[in-house]
N, C-alpha and C positions, 0 to 999 in steps of 0.2 A: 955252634949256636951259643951265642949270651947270654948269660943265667942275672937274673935278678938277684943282686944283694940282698943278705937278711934285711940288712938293714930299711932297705928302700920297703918290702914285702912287709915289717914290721909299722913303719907310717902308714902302708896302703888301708889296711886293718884298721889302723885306729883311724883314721879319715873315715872311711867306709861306719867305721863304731858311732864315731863322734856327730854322722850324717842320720845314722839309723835314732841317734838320741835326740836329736833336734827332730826329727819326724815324728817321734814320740811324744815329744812336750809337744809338739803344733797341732798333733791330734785330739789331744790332751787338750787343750785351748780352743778347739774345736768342736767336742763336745762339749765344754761348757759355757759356750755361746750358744748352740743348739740349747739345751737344757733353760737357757736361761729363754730362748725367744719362744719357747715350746710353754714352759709357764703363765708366759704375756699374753699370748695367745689363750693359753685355758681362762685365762683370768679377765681377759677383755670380750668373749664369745660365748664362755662356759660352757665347752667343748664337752661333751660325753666320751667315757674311755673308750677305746675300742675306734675313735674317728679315723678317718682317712689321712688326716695329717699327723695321726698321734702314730698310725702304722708305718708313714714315712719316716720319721725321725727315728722311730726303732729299728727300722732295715738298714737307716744309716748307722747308726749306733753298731747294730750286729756286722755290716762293713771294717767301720774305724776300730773295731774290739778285734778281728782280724787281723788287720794289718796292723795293728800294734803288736800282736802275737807273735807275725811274723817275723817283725824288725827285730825282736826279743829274742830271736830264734827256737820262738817252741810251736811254729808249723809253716806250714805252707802259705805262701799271700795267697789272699781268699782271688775266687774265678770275678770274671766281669758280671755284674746286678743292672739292670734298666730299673733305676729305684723310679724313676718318672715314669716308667709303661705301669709299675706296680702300685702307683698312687692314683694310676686312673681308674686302675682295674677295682681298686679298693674305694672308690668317689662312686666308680659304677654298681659295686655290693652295695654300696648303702642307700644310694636310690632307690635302687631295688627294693631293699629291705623298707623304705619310708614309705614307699608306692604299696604297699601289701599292709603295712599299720594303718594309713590313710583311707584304704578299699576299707579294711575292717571296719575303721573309726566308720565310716559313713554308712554300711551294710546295718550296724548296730543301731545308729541314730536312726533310719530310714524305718528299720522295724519298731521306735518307740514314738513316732509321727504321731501314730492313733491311741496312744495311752502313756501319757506324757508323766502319769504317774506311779508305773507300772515299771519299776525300775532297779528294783534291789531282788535281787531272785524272782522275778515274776509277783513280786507281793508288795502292796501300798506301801512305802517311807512313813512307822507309825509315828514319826515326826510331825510329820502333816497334817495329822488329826488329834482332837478331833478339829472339824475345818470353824474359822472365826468369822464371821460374817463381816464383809467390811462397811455394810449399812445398820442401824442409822448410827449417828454418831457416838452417842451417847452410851451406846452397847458397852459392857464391862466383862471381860474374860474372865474375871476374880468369879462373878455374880452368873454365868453364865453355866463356865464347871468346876466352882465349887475353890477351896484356897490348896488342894491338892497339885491344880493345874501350874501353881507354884514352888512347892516343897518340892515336888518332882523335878522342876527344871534346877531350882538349885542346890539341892541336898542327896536326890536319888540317882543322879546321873540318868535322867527320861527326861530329855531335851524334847519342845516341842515348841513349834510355832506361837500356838496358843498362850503357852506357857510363860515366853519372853513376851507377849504382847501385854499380857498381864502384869509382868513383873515392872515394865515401862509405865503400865498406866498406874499402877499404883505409887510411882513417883510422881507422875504428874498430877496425881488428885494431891497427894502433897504437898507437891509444891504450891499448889493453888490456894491451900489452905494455909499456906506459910505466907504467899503474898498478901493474902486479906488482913491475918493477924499483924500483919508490919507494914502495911498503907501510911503510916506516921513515926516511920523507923526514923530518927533524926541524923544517921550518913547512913549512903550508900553500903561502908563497909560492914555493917549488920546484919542488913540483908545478905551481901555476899557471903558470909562467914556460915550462916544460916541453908543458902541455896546448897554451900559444898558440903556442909553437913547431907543433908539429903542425899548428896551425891553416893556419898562414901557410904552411906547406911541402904540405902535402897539399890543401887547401881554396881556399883562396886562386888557386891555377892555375884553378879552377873557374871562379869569379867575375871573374877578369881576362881569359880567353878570351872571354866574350860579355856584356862591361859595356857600359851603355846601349844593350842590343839583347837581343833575343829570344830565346832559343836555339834554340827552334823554332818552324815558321812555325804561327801561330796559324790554327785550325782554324775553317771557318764555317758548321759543319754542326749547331750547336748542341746540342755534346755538352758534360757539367757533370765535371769535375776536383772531387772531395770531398777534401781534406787533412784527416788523422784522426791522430791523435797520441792513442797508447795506452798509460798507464801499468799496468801489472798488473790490466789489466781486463778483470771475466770478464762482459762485457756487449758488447764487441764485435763478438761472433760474429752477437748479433742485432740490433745494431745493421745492420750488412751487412744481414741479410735482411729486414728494415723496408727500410731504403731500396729496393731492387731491389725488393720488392717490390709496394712503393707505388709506383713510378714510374710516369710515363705511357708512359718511352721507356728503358727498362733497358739498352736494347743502345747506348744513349749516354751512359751513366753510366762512370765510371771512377774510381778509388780508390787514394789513395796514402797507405797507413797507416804510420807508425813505429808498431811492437810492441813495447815496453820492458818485458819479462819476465824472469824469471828463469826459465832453462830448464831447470837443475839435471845441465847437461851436465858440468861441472868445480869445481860448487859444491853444497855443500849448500843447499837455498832453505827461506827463513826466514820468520814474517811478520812482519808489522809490529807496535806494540806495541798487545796486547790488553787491555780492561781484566776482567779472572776474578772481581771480587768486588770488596769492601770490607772494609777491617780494622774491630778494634771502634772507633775514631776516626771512622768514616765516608771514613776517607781511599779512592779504587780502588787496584785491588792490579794492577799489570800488571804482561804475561809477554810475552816475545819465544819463539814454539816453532819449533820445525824442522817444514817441510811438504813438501809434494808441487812440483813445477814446476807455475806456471802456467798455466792454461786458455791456447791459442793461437786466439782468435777465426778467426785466417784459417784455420784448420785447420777448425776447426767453419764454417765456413762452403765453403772448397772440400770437403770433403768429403760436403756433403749434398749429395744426386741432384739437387734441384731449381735448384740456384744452381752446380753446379763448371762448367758450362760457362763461366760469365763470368770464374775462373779462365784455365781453356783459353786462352779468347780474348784473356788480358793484359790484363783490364778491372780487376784486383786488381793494382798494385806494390807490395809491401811491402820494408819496412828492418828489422831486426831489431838492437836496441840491449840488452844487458844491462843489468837496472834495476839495478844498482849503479854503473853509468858510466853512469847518464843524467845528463843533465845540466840538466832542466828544460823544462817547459813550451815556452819560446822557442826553446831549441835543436830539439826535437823537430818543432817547426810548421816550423823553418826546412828541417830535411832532409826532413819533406813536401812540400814545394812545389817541393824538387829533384826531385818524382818527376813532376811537370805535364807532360804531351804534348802542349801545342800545344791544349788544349779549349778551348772558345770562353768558357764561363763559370768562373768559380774560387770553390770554393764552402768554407770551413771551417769542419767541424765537430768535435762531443766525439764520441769512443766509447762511448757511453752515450744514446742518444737513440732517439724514434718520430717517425715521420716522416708525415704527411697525405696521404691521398689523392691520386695526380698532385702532389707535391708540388713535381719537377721544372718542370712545366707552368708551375704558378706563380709559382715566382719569375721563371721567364722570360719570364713576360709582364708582371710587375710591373715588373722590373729595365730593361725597355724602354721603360715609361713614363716614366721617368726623362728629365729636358731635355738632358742631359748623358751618356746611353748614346751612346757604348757605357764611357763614363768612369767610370760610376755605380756606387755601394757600396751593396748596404744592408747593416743591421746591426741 
C-alpha cells in the first residue's frame, strides 16, 4: 500500500489549520453581529433581562464559545442544541410567568374596589388628609389648616394633597395682586419679568423639594388620576358625570380639574366676542356683552344626589383660577397634575367629552399590554 508523503500530510494540517481559523474569525463576526442586533433590540423594546430572546442568543453564544473551543483543540465540538424548541419553551415560561402577575395584579385590584383608599398597609395614604373640599370656590387651604399645611409640604418632607393645593393658591392670590398693581405697567415685558418672579419664589420651592422623585408613594391598587383643565366650560359638570358613571370602578377614579371661570365675585363677567349679525358689506358685526358668572361644573356635579358622595370622599380636587389670569392650556395641565395622589394610572383629559362603557376597565387592560408597562403611553 502507498504511504502519504510528509510532505503532502504536512499541507493537509495546515489546510485543515488555516479552515479551523477562518471558522474562528467567522464565528468571531458572528457573535458580534448577534451582540450588536441583541442591543437594537433591547433598545428599541426595552426588553427585561432574563426575556426569551435574551436566552436565545446566549444558548447561541454558549454553542459558538464551543465550537470555537473545539477548532482551538481544547475539547470536543459541543452535541446538537434545538435552540428554536428552547426559545419556545422559554416564550412559553414567560407567559406563564406574566399569566400569574396579571391574576395577581387583578386579585389585588378586585379586593381594593370597596375601599379605594385603603391602600398602603391596610391604612389611609396620610397624604390624602386632611381631605380639601372642592366647593365653594373661594375656600383657602392656607386659612383652612393653618400655614403648617405648607412648611410640611415643603420643608418637612409630609407631602400632602392639601398642602400643594395651598401652596398653588398662594401663588395665585399673588399673582392676582401683581396684576392689579400693574393694570398701567407701560410693556408687556414688566409684567412678564414680574409674573417669573412669582414663579421662582412661590413654585419653584415645589419642584426643588421632590425633583427626580415622587412626591407621593404611587398607589397599586389601580385607581386612574383624570387631569381636566377647564376653561369657562359649561360641559364640565357632565363631563364628571359620564365618566363616574361609566365606570367600571368609580370609587377609584379621582379628578383633579383647574376651573378657569369667571366668578363674577369682584368683576363684572363679560363674553367673549359674539358675532349678532352682518352689515350690508356682508362683513359679521361682533359684540362683547356683560353676563352672568360662569356655570361651575364641580358645583353641578357635587351637588347632585347621585355623584356628591365622590365629593365627600375627596375623589374631586379642584383649583379654581380666574379666566382673566389664566394663562393657557399648558399652565393649566401643569397645575392639574400637581393635584395627582399617588394613583396608579394618569390619565388626561378635555372638559368636554363621553366616555364608553367600563371605559376605566379598558384602557387598563390595554395600557398593560404594552412590552414596556408599566412605562407605556397611549395617546
Amino acid at each position: 500500500a502507498g504511504r502519504a508523503s510528509p510532505a503532502l500530510m504536512k499541507n493537509s494540517k495546515e489546510r485543515m489549520r488555516d479552515r479551523a481559523n477562518r471558522l474562528v474569525e467567522s464565528i468571531g463576526k458572528m457573535e458580534g453581529v448577534y451582540d450588536r442586533k441583541l442591543k437594537k433590540f433591547d433598545k428599541m423594546f426595552n426588553l427585561p433581562k432574563g426575556n426569551p430572546l435574551d436566552a436565545l442568543v446566549h444558548g447561541a453564544d454558549k454553542q459558538l464559545d464551543g465550537m470555537k473551543a473545539a477548532l482551538e483543540g481544547k475539547g470536543a465540538m459541543p452535541g446538537h442544541v434545538d435552540l428554536m424548541q428552547d426559545f419556545k419553551d422559554a416564550i412559553g415560561r414567560d407567559n406563564a410567568k406574566e399569566k400569574r402577575r396579571k391574576e395577581k395584579r387583578a386579585k389585588k385590584e378586585r379586593a381594593n374596589v370597596e375601599s379605594p383608599d385603603m391602600t398602603l398597609d391596610g391604612e389611609k395614604p396620610p397624604h390624602l388628609y386632611p381631605l380639601f373640599p372642592p366647593m365653594p370656590p373661594r375656600t383657602m387651604a392656607e386659612e383652612l389648616f393653618g400655614k403648617e399645611i405648607i412648611t410640611d409640604t415643603l420643608q418637612h418632607d409630609k407631602p400632602t394633597i392639601a398642602g400643594v393645593i395651598a401652596v398653588l393658591q398662594r401663588f395665585l392670590q399673588n399673582l392676582h395682586q401683581m396684576l392689579i398693581d400693574n393694570k398701567n405697567a407701560k410693556t408687556p415685558d414688566e409684567v412678564i419679568e414680574k409674573y417669573f418672579a412669582l414663579v421662582m419664589n412661590y413654585l419653584e420651592p415645589l419642584e426643588e423639594a421632590y425633583r427626580d422623585r415622587s412626591i407621593f408613594p404611587i398607589r397599586e391598587d389601580g385607581s386612574i388620576f383624570m387631569s381636566l383643565g377647564a376653561y369657562r366650560d359649561h360641559l364640565l359638570g357632565e363631563t364628571l358625570r359620564q365618566a363616574f358613571k361609566t365606570a367600571a370602578y368609580p370609587d377609584k377614579l379621582f379628578v383633579g380639574a383647574v376651573v378657569q371661570n369667571c366668578f363674577g365675585i369682584d368683576v363684572q363677567c363679560r363674553t367673549g366676542v359674539e358675532v349678532k349679525g352682518k352689515d350690508k358689506h356682508g362683513h359679521p358685526i361682533t359684540e362683547i356683552s356683560d353676563r352672568g358668572p360662569d356655570v361651575n361644573g364641580i358645583e353641578q356635579f357635587c351637588t347632585d344626589p347621585d355623584y356628591a358622595k365622590y365629593c365627600e370622599r375627596g375623589q374631586i380636587r379642584a383649583l379654581y383660577v380666574n379666566e382673566t389670569e389664566s394663562n393657557g392650556p399648558t399652565t393649566a395641565r401643569y397645575f392639574a397634575s400637581k393635584l395627582w395622589g399617588g394613583e396608579t394610572y394618569f390619565l388626561q383629559a378635555d372638559a368636554h367629552l363621553r366616555f364608553a362603557k367600563e371605559w376605566d376597565r379598558l384602557y387598563a387592560e390595554e395600557v398593560q399590554l404594552a412590552k414596556n408597562y408599566p412605562k407605556a403611553v397611549l395617546s
